[in-house]
N, C-alpha and C positions, 0 to 999 in steps of 0.2 A: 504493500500500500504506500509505503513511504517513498520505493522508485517514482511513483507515478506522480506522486505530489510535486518533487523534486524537479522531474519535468517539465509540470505546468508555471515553477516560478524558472526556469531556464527561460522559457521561452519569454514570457511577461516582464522579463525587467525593465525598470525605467527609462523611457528613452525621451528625449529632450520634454520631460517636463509633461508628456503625456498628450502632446499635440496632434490631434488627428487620430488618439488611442481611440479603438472600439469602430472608427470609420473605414479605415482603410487595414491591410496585414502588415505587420513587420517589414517587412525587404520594402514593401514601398513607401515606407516612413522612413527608414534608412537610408533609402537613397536621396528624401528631401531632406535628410537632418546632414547629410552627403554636402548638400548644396548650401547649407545654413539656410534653408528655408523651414522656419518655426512657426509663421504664424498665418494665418486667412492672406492679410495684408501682402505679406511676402511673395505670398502664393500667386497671388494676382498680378504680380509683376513678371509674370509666366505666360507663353500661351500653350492651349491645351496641347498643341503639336510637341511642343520641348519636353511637356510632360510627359508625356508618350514616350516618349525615347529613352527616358530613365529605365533601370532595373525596376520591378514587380509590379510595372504598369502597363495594364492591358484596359481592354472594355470593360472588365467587371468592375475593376479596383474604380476606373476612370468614371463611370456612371455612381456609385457611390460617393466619390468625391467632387462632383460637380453637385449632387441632391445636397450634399453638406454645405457647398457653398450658396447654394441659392438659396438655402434656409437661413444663410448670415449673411444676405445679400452682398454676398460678392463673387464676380467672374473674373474667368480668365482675361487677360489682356487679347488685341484683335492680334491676330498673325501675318 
């Protein structure tokens, strides 16, 4: 029982402050915390194309992550 626990905070650890935690996986938060991109704000200084190119961003991660922005109204930059 205790492996398994173990596992679950492996994967979980803190990563820049919890930005984007619960929205997007792992590998594609690391790759914006890659960029020092930490917050909405930052984010929008992106267009969705550039985002795309990073590591663990495909259509899923990238549809989640636009629903989150337009819940804090804010978008991508135009390309």
């Amino acid at each position: 029982m205790s492996k398994s626990l173990n596992s679950i905070y492996a994967v979980n650890y803190d990563l820049t402050e919890g930005f984007l935690q619960g929205v997007i996986a792992i590998p594609a938060r690391r790759a914006l915390e890659k960029e020092k991109i930490d917050s909405l704000e930052k984010l929008s200084d992106y267009s969705e194309k550039e985002i795309m190119q990073m590591h663990g961003f495909g259509k899923n991660t990238m549809m989640k992550l636009k629903n989150y922005m337009k819940e804090n109204q804010v978008c991508f930059k135009e390309a």
